[in-house]
SEVEX-33019 format. One line per 4 residues: number of its first residue (from 1); their letters; for each residue x, y, z of N, C-alpha, C, O, CB. Coordinates in steps of 0.02 Angstrom, whole numbers, plus 50000, padded with zeros to 5 digits. Each point is the difference from the previous one (the first is absolute). Glycine has a CB too. Layout:
<nodes>
NUM = A = X Y Z X Y Z X Y Z X Y Z X Y Z  ...
</nodes>
This chain:
<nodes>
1 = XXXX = 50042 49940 50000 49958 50060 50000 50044 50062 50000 50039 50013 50046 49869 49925 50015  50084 50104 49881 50013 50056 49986 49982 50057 50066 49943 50000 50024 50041 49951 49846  50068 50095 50154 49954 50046 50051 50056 50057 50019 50061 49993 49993 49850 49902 50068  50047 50176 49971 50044 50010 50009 49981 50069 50046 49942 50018 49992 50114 49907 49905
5 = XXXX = 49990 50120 50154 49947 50040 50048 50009 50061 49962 50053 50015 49973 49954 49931 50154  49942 50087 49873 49977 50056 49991 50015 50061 50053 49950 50022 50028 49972 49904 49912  50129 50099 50075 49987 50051 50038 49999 50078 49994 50048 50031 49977 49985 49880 50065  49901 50122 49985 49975 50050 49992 50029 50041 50068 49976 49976 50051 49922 49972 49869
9 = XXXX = 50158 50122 50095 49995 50036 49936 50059 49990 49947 50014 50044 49959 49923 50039 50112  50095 49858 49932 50053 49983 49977 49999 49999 49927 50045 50013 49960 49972 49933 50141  49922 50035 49888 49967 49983 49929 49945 50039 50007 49974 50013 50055 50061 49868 49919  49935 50148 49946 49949 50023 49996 49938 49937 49963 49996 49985 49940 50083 50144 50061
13 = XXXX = 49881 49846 50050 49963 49959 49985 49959 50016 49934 49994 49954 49959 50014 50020 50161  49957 50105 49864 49962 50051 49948 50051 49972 49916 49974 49995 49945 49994 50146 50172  50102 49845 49898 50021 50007 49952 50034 49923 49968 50037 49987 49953 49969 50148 50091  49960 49821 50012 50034 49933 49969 49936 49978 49977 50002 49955 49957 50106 50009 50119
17 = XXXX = 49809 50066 49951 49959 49967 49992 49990 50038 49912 49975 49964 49957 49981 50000 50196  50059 50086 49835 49989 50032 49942 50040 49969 49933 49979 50008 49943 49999 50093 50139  50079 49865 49934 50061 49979 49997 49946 49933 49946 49997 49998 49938 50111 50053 50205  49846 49890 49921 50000 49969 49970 49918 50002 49973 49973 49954 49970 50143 49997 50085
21 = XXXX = 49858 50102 49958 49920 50017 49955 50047 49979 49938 49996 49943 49978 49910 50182 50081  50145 49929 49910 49992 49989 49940 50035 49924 49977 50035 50004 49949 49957 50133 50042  50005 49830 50025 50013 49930 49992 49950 49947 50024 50017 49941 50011 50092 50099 49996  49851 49975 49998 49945 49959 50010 49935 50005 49969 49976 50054 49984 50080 49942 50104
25 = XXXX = 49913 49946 49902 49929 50047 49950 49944 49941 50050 49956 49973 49967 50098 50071 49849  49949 49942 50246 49974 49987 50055 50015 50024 50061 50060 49993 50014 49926 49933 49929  49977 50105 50104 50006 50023 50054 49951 50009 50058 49947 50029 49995 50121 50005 49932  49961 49931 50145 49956 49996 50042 50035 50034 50060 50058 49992 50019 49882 49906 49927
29 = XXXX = 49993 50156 50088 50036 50043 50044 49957 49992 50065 49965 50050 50009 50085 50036 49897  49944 49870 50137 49961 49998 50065 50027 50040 50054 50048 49973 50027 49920 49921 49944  50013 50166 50053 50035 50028 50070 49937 50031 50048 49945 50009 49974 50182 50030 49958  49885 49977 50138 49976 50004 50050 49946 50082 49965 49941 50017 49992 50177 49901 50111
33 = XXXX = 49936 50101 49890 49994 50076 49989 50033 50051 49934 50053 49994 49969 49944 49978 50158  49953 50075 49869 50020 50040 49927 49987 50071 50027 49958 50026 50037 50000 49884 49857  50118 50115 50058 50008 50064 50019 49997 50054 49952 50050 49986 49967 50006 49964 50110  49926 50092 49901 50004 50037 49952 50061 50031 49947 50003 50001 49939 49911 50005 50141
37 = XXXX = 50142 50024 49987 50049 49996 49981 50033 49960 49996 50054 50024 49984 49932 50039 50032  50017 49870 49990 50041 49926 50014 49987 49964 49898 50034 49984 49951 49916 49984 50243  49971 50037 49830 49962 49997 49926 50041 50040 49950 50034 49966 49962 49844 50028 50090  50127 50084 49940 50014 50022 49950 50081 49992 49964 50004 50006 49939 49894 50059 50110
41 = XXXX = 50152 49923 49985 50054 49938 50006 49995 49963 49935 50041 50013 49956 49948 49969 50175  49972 49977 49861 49991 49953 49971 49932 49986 49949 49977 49950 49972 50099 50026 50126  49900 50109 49904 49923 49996 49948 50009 49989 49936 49969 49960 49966 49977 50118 50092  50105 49964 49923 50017 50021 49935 50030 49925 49973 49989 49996 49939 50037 50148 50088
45 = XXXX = 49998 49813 49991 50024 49966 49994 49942 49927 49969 49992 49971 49947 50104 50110 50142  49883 49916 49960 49906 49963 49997 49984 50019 49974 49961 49957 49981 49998 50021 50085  50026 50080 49892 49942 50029 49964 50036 49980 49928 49963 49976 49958 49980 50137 50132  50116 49894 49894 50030 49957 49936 49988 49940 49984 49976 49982 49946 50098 50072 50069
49 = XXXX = 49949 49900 50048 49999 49927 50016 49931 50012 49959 50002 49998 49939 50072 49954 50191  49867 50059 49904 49935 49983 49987 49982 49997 49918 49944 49981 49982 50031 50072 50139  50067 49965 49841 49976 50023 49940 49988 49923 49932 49977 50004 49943 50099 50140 50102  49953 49788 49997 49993 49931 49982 50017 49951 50042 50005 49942 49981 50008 50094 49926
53 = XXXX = 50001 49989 50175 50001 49946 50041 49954 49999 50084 49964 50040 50030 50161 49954 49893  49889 49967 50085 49946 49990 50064 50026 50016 50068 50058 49985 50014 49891 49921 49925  50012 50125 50106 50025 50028 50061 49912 49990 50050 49939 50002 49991 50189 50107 49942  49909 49882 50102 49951 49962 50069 50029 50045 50046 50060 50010 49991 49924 49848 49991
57 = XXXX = 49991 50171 50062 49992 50046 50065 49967 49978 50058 49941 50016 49996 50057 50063 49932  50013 49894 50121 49947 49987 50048 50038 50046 50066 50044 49972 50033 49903 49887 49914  50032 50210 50069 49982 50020 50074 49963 49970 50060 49983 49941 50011 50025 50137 49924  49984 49978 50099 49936 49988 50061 50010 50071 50037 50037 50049 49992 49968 49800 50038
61 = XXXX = 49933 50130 50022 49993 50071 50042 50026 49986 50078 49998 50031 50053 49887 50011 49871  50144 49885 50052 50042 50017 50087 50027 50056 50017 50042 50036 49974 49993 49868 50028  49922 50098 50066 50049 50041 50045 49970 50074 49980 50013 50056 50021 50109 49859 49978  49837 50066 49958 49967 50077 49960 50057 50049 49972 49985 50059 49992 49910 49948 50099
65 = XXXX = 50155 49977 49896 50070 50033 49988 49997 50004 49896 50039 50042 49977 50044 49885 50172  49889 50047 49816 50017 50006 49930 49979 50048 49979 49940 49987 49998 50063 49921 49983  50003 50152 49997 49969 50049 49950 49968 50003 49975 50014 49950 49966 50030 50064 50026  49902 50009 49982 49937 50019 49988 50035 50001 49948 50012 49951 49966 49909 50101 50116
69 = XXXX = 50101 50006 49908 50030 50028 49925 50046 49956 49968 50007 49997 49939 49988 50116 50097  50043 49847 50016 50036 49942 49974 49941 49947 49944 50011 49975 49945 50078 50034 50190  49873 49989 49891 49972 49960 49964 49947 50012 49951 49975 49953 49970 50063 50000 50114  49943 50110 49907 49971 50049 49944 50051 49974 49939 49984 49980 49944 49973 50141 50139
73 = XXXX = 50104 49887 49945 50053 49995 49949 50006 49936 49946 50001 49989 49939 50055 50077 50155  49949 49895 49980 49987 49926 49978 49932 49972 49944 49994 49953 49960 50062 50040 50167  49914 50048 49889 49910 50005 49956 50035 50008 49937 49977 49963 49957 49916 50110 50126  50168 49973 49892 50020 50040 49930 50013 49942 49980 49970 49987 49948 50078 50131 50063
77 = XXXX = 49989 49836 50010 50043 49933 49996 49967 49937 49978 50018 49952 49966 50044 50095 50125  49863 49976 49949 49949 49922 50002 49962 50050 49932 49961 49964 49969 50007 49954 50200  50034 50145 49807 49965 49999 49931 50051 49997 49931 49978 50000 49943 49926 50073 50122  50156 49925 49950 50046 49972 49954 49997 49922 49994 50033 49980 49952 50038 50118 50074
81 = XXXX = 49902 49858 50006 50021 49933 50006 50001 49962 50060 49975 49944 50007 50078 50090 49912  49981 50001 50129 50018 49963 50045 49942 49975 50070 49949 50031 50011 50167 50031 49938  49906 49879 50090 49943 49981 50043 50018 50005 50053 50049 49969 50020 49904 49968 49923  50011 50108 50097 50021 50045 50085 49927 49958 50019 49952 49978 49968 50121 50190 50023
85 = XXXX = 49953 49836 50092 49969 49967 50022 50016 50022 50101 50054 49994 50028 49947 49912 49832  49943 50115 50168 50030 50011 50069 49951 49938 50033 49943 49979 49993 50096 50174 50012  50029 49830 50038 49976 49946 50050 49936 50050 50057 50007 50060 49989 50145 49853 50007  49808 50078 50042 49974 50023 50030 50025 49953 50100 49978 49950 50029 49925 50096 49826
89 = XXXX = 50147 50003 50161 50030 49957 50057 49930 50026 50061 49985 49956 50041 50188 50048 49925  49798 50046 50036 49943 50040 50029 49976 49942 50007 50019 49968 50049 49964 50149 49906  49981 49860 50011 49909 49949 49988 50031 49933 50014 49968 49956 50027 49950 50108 49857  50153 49928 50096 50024 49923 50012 50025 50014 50074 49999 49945 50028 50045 50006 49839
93 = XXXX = 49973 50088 50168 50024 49989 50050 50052 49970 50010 50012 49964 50048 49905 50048 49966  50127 50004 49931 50065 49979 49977 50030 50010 49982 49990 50014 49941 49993 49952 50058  50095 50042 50027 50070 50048 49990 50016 49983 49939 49994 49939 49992 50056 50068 50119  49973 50029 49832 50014 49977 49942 50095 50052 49979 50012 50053 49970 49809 49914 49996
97 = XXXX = 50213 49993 50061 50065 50020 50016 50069 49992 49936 50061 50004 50005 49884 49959 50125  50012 50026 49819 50054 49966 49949 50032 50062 49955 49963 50048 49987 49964 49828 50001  50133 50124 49993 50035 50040 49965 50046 49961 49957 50054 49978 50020 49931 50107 50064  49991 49906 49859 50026 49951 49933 50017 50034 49938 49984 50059 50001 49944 49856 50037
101 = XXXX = 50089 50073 49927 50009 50018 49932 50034 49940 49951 50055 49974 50009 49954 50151 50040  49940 49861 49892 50033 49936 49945 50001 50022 49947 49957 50041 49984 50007 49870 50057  50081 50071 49916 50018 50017 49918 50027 49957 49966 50057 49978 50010 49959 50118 50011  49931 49881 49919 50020 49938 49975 50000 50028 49927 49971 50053 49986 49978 49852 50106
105 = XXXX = 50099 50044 49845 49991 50023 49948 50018 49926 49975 50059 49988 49991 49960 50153 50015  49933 49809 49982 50003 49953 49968 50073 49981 49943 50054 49971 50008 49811 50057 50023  50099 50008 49908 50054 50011 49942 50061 50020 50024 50045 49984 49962 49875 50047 49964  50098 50000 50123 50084 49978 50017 50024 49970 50062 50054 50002 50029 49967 50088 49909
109 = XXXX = 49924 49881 50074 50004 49951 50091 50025 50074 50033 50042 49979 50040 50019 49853 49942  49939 50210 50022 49997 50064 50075 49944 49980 50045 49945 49985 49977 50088 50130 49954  49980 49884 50129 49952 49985 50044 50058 50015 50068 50058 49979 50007 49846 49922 49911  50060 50138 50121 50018 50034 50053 49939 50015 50043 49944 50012 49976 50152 50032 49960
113 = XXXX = 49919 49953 50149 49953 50002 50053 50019 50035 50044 50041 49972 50036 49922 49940 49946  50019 50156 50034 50043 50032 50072 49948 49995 50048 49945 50021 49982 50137 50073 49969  49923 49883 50102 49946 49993 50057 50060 50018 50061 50057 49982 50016 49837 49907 49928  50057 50158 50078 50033 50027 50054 49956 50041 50061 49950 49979 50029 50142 50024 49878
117 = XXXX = 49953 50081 50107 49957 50026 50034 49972 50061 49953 49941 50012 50014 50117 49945 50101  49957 50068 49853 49987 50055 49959 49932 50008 49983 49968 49954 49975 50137 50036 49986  49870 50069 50051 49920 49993 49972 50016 50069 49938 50052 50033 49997 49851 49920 50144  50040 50056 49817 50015 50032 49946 49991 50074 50035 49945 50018 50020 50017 49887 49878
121 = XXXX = 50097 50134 50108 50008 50053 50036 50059 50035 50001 50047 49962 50012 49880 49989 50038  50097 50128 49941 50047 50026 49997 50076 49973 50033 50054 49982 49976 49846 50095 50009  50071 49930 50085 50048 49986 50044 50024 49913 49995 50059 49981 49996 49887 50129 50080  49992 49845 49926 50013 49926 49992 50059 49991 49925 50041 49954 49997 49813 50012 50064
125 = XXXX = 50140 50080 49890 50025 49972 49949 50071 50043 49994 50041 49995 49955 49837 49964 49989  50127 50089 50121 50086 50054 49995 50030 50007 50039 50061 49997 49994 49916 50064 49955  49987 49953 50117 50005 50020 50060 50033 49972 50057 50055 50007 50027 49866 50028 49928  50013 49921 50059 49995 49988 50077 50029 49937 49976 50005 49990 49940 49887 50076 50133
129 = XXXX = 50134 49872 49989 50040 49942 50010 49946 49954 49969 49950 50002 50036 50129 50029 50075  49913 49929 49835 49978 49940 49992 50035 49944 49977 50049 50009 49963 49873 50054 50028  50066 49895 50021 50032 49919 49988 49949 49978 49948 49940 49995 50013 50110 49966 50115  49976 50026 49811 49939 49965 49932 50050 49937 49965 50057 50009 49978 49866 50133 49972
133 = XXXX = 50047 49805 50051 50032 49931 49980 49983 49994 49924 49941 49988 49985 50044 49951 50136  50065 50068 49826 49998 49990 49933 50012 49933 49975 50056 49975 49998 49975 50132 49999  49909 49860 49983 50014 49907 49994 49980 49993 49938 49946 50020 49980 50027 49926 50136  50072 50022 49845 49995 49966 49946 49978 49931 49969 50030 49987 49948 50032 50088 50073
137 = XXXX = 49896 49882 49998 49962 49947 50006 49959 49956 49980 49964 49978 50044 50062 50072 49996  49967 49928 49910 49940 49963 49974 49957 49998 50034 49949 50033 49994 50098 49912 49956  49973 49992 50119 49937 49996 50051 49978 50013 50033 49949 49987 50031 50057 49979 49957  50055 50084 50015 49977 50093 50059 49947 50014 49968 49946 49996 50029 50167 50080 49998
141 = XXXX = 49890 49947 49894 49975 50053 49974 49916 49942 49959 49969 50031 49957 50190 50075 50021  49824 49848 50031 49944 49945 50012 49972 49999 50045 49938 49997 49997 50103 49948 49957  49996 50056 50113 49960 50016 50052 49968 50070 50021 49948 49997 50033 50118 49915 49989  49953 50132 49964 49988 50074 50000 49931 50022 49982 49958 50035 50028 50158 49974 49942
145 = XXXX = 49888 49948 49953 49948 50001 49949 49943 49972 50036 49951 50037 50002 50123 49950 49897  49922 49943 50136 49956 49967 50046 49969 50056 50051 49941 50017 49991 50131 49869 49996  49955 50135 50052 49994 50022 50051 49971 50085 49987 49961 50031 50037 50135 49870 50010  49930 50120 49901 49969 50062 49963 49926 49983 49999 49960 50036 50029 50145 49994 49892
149 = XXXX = 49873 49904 50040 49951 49975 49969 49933 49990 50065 49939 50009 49996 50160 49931 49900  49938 50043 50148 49944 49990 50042 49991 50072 50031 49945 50012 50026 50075 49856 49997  50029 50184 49978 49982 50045 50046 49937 50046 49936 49949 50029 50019 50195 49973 50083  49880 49994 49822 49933 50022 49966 49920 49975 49991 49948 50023 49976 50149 50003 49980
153 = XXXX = 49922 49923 50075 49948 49941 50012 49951 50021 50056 49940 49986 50003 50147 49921 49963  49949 50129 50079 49974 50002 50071 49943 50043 49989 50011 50040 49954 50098 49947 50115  49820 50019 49961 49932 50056 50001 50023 50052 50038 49957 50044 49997 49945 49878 50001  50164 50104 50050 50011 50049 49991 50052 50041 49961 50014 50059 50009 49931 49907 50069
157 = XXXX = 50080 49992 49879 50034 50039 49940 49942 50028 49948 49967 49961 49965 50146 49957 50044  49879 50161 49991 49977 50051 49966 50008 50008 49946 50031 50053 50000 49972 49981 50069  49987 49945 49858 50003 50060 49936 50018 50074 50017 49948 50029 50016 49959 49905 49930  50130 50094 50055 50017 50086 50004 49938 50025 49952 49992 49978 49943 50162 50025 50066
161 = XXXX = 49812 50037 50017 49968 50043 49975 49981 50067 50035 50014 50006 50059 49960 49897 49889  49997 50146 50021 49970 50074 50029 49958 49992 50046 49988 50048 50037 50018 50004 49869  49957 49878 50106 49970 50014 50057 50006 49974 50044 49961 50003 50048 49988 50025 49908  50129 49921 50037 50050 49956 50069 50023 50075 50024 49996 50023 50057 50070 49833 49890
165 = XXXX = 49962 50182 49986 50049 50053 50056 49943 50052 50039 50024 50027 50050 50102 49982 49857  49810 50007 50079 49975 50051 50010 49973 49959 50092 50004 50028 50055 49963 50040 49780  50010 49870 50153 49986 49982 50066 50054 50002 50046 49994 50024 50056 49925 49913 49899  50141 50037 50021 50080 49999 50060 50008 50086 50002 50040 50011 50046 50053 49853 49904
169 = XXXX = 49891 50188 50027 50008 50053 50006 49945 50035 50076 50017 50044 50040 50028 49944 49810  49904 49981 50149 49968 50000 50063 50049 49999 50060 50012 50050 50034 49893 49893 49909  50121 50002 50066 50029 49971 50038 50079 50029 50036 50021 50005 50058 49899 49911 49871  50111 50099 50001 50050 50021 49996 50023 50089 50025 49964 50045 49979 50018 49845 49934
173 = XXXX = 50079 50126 50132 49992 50042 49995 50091 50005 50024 50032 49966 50041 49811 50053 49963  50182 50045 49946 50062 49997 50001 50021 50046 50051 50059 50010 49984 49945 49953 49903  49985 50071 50163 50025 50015 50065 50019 49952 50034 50054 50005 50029 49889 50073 49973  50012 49851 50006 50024 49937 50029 50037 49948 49970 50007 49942 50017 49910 50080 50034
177 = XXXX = 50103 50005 49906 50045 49943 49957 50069 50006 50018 50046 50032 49974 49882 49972 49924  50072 49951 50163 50075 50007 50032 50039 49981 49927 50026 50048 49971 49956 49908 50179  50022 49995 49825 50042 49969 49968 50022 50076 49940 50049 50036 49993 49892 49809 50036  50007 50151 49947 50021 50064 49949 50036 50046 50017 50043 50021 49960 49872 49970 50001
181 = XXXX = 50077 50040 50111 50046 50065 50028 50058 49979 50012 50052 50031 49989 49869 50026 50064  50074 49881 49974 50080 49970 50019 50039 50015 49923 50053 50031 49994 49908 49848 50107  49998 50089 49844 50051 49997 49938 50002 50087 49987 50053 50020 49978 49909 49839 49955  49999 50179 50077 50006 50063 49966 50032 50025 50053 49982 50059 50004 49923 49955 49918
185 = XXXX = 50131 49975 50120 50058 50036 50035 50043 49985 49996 50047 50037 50014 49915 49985 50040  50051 49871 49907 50056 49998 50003 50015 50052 49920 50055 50018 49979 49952 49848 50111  49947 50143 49891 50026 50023 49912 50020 50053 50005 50025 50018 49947 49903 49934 49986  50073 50099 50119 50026 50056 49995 50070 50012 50045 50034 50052 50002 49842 49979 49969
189 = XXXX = 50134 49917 50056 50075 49988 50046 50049 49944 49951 49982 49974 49947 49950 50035 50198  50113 49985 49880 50041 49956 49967 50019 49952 50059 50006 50016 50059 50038 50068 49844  49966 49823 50053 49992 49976 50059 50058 49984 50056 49998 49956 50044 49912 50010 49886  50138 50079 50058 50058 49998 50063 49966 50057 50069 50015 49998 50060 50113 49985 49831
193 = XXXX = 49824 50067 50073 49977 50037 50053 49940 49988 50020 49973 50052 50020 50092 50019 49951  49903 49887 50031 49925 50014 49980 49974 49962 50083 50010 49941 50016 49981 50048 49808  49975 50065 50216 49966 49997 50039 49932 50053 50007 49984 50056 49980 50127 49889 50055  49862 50004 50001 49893 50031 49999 50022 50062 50060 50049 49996 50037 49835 49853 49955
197 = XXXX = 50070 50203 50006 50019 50054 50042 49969 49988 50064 49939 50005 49992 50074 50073 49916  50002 49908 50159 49983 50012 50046 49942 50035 50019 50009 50061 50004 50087 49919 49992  49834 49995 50021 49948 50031 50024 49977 49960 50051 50020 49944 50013 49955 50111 49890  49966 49990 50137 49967 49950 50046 49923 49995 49953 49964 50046 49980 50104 49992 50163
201 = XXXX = 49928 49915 49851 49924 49965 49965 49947 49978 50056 50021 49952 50031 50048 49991 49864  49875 50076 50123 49976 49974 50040 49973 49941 49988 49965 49990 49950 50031 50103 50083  50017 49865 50010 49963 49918 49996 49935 49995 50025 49978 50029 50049 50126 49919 49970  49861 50005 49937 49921 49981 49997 50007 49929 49997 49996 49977 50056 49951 50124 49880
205 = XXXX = 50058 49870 50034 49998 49937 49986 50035 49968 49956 50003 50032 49948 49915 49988 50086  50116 49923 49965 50029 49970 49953 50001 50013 49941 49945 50016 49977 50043 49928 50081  50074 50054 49893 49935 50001 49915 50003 49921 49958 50021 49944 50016 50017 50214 49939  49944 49859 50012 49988 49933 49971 50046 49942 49975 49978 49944 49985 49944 50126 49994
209 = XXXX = 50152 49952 50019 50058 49961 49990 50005 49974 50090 50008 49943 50021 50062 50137 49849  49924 49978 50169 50021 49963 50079 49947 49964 50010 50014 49954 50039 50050 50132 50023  49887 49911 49923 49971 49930 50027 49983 49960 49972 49960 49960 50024 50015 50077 50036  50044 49959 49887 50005 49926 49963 50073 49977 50026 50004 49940 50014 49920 50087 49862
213 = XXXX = 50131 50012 50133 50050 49969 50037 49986 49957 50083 50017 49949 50031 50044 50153 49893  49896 49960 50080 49980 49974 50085 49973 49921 50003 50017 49953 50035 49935 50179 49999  49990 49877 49904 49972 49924 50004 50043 49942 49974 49977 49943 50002 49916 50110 49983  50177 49961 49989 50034 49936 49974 50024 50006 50072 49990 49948 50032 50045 50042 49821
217 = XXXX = 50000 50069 50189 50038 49992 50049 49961 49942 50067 50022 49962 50043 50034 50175 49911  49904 49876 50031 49927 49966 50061 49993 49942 49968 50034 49958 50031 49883 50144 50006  50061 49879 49925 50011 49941 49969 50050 49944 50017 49993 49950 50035 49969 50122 49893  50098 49955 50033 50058 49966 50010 50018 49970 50079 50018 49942 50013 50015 50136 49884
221 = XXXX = 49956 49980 50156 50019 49997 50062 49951 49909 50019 50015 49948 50031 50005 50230 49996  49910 49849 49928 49932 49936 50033 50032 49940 49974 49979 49946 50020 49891 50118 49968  50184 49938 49963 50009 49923 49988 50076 49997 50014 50036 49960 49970 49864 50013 49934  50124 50074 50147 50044 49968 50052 50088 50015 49982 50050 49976 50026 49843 49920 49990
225 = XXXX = 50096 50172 49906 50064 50027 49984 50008 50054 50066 49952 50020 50033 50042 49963 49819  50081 50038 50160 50016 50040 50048 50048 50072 49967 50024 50052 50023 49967 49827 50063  50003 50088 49853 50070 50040 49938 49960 50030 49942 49954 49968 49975 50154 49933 50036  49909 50164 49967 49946 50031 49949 50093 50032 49969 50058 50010 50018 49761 50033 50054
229 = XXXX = 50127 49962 49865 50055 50079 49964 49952 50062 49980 49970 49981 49950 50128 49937 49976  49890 50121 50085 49933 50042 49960 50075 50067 49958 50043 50037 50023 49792 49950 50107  50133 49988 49781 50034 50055 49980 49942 50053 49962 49951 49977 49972 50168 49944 50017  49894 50158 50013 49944 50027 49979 50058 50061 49982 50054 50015 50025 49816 49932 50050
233 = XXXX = 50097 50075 49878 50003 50059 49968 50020 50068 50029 49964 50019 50047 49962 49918 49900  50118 50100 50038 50026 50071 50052 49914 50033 49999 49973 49991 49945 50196 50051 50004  49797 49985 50089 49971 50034 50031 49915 49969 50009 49942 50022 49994 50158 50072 49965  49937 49839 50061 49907 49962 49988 49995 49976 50090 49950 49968 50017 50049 49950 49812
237 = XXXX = 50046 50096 50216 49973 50017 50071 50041 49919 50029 49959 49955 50010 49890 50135 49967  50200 49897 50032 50047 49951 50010 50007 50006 50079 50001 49955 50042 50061 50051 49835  49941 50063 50133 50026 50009 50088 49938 49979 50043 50002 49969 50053 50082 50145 49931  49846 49914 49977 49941 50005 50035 49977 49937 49984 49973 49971 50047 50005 50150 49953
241 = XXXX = 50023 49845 49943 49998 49929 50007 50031 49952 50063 49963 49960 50030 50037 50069 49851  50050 49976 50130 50060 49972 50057 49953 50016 50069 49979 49954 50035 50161 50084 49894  49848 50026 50085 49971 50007 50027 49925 49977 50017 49987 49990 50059 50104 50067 49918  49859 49933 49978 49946 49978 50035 49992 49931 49988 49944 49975 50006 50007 50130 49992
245 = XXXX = 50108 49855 49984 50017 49939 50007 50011 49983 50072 49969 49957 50031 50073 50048 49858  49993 50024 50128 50034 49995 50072 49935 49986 50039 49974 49954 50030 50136 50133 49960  49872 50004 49988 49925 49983 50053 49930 49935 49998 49968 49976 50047 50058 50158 49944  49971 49853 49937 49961 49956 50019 50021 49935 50025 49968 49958 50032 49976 50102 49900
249 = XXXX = 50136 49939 50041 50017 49917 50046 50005 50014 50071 50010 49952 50037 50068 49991 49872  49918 50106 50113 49986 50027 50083 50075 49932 50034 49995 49943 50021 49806 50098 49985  50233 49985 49989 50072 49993 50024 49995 50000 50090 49969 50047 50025 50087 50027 49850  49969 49885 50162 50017 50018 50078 50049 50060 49999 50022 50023 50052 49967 49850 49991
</nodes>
């Protein structure tokens, strides 16, 4: 097995994936999350591809973090050809955490798989620290295909349309989109300096990444683990997590 690491900001992920659009006239892009500027990276690029080959998109609204406008965009893409598709993690009640990218070109056996951490996003593809595994594979890249297959299969994988995004737009609201601010601060720092500015935030209640951590942490404890790792994102509440961990395992 062909493979090999990807490291971001060592490498610009925007420019190997562009690298192999134009060498591929198949393409499958499954990630957690879509960013506008992460997207535009790599539009121009897709919007060529599209002009005699096939491209598959599958998002979601985990975490309520993907762009609205990110995916307006994506609409330009699904009326050139291509098939977008958002998982609905909301209604499934289910974390949908994947960050993939495949490029196959039959007629010259090219076939390449980066699965990693990177979601389609400024900082994920320049910036900030990611680890992305580049595998070269037959039965890597067979199994992929499988496992793609059932997640389009699934009743909450969505057709993208005007009135998926107009309903997640309800919902959605970008003051709370930790994830997004985290990336739009790292985009304006560079990442040898890049720290969140010191405020006091008043606390209410958990948000929705800490307690889905909470419930694996509670969980795990009920079937008798004593050892966790929790890794999360610069400004998604790590300290205050720690903290009302503590408290609910109510410690002597």
């Amino acid at each position: 097995m062909e493979s090999r690491l990807i490291d971001i900001p060592n490498e610009q992920l925007d420019e190997i994936i562009n690298d192999y659009i134009d060498k591929s006239s198949e393409i499958v892009i499954v990630v957690s999350f879509v960013f506008e500027k992460g997207l535009s990276l790599i539009f121009e690029k897709l919007k060529k591809f599209l002009s005699n080959n096939r491209l598959t998109i599958i998002t979601s609204n985990y975490l309520q973090s993907t762009e609205p406008k990110a995916l307006r965009k994506l609409l330009e893409l699904k009326s050139m050809g291509a098939k977008i598709y958002m998982f609905d993690s909301i209604k499934s009640n289910q974390s949908f955490h994947i960050k993939s990218y495949y490029f196959k070109n039959s007629s010259t056996n090219f076939s390449k798989c980066i699965v990693g951490s990177s979601n389609v996003s400024f900082s994920a593809f320049k910036k900030s620290y990611e680890f992305n595994v580049e595998i070269e594979n037959e039965v890597f890249a067979k199994n992929f295909a499988k496992k793609t297959a059932v997640i389009l299969e699934n009743h909450f994988t969505l057709e993208l349309n005007e009135e998926v995004i107009q309903k997640y737009e309800l919902i959605y609201e970008e003051k709370n989109n930790l994830i997004l601010n985290a990336e739009e601060k790292m985009e304006k720092t560079s990442s040898k300096d890049f720290t969140l500015d010191m405020e006091v935030i008043p606390y209410t209640e958990p948000n929705i990444v800490q307690k889905d951590a909470l419930e694996i942490l509670s969980s795990d404890r009920e079937l008798g683990k004593n050892k966790g790792l929790v890794v999360m994102a610069t400004g998604l509440g790590k300290t205050i997590l720690s903290a009302l961990d503590v408290a609910s395992f109510k410690p002597n």
